[in-house]
C-alpha positions as CSV (number, residue, x, y, z in Angstrom):
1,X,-88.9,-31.7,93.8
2,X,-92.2,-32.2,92.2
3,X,-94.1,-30.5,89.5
4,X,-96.4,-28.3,92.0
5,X,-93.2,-27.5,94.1
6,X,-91.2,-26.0,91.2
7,X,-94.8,-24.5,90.4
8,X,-94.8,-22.7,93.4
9,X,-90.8,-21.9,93.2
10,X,-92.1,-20.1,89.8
11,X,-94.5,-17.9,91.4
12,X,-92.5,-17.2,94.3
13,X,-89.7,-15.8,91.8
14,X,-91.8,-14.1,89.9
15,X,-93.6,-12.0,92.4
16,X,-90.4,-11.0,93.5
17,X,-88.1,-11.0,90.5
18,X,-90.5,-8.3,88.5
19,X,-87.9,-7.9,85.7
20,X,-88.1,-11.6,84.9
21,X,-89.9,-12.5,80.7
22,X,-93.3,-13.6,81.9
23,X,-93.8,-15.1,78.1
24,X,-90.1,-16.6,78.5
25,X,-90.6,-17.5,82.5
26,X,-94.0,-19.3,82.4
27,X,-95.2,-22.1,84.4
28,X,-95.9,-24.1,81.9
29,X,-92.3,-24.4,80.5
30,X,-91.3,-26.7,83.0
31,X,-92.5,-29.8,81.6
32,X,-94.2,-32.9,83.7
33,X,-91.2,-35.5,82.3
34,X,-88.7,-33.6,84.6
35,X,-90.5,-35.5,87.5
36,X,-90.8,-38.9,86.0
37,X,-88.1,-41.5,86.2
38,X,-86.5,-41.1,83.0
39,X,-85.0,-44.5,82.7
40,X,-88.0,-46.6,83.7
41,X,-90.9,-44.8,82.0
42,X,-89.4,-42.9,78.8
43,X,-85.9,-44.3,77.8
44,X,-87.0,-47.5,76.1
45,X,-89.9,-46.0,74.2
46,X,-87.3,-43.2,73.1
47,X,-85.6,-45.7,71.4
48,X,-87.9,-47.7,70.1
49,X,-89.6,-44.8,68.6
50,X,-86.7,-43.3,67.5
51,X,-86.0,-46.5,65.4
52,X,-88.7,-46.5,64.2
53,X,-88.4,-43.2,62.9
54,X,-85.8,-43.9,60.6
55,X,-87.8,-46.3,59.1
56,X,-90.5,-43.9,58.4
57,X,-88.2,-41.7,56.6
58,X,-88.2,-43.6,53.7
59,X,-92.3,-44.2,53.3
60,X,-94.9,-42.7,52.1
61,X,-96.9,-40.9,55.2
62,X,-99.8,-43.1,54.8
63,X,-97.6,-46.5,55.7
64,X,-96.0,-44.9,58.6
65,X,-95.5,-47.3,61.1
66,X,-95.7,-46.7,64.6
67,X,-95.7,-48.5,68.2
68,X,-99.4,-49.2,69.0
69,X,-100.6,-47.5,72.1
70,X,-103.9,-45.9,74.0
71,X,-104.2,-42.3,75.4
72,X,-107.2,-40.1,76.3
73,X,-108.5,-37.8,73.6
74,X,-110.9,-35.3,74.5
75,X,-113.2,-34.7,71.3
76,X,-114.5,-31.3,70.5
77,X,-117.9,-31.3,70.7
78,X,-117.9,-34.6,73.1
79,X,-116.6,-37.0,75.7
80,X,-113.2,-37.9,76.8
81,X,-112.5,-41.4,75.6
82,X,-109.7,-43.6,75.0
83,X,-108.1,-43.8,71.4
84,X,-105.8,-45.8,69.9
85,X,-102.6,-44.0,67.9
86,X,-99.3,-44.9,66.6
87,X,-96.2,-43.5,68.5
88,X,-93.9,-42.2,65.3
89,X,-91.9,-39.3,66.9
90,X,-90.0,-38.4,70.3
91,X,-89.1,-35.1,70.7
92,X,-86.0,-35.1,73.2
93,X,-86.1,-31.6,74.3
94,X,-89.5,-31.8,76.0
95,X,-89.2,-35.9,76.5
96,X,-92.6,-36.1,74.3
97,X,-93.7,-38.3,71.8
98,X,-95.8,-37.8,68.7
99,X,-98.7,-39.4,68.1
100,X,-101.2,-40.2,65.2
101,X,-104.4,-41.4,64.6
102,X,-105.3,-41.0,60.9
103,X,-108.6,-42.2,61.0
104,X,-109.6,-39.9,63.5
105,X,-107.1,-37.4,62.2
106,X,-105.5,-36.7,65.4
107,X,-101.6,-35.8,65.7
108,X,-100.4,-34.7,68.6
109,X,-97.7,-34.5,71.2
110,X,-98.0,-36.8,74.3
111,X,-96.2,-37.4,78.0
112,X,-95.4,-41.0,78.3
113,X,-97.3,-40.7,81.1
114,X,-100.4,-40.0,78.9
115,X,-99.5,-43.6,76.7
116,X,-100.1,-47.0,77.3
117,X,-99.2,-50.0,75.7
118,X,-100.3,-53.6,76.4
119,X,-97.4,-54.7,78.8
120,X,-97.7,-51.3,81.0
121,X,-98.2,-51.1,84.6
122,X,-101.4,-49.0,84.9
123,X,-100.8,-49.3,88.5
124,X,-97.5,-48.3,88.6
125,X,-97.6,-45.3,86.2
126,X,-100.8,-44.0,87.6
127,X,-98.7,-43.9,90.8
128,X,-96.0,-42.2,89.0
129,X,-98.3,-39.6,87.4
130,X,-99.5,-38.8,90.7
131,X,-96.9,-38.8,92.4
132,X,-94.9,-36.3,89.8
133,X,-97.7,-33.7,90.7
């Protein structure tokens, strides 16, 4: 099933299911990674950044180091752009990584779907973002 199948599955439950916790039972808990295949596009970087992690425990949190890679950032008061951050956490519960940019002061929790790194596929993860929705 994809995302917008299990969407639908969530509204159909809950229009008929009244009793069900619509703060616990929202659509948004069921996260976009579900969809992806796991062992191509998020198991490696997993790893990687969870190595890396361990390394990070012991510096300061100006030297962390990360795995260089691009993802949209839309600013506040102007355009969507491309930013470069450092990948220095994966959460495994919602398959997510952690990202920072210190210059621009950004930290914040990306799909891997949402990163790229010099030897990805934009072809083939576009495909795969579009065709997990």
């Amino acid at each position: 099933m994809r995302y917008s199948d299990c969407k639908v599955a969530i509204d159909f439950a809950r229009h008929h299911l009244t009793h069900l916790d619509p703060v616990v039972f929202r659509d948004d808990n069921v996260p976009l990674e579900l969809f992806v295949d796991y062992d191509r596009w998020i198991k490696g970087f997993a790893i990687e950044t969870r190595a890396l992690k361990e390394e990070n425990e012991l510096r300061e949190e100006h030297e962390f180091v990360g795995i260089m890679a691009s993802t949209h950032f839309s600013h506040p008061n102007g355009p969507n752009t491309t930013i470069e951050v450092k990948v220095v956490d994966f959460d495994a519960t919602q398959a997510r990584f952690l990202v920072r940019n210190d210059k621009l002061g950004v930290v914040a929790w990306r799909s891997r779907l949402f990163l790229r790194r010099d030897d990805d596929d934009v072809k083939a993860m576009e495909e795969a973002r579009l065709e997990s929705l």
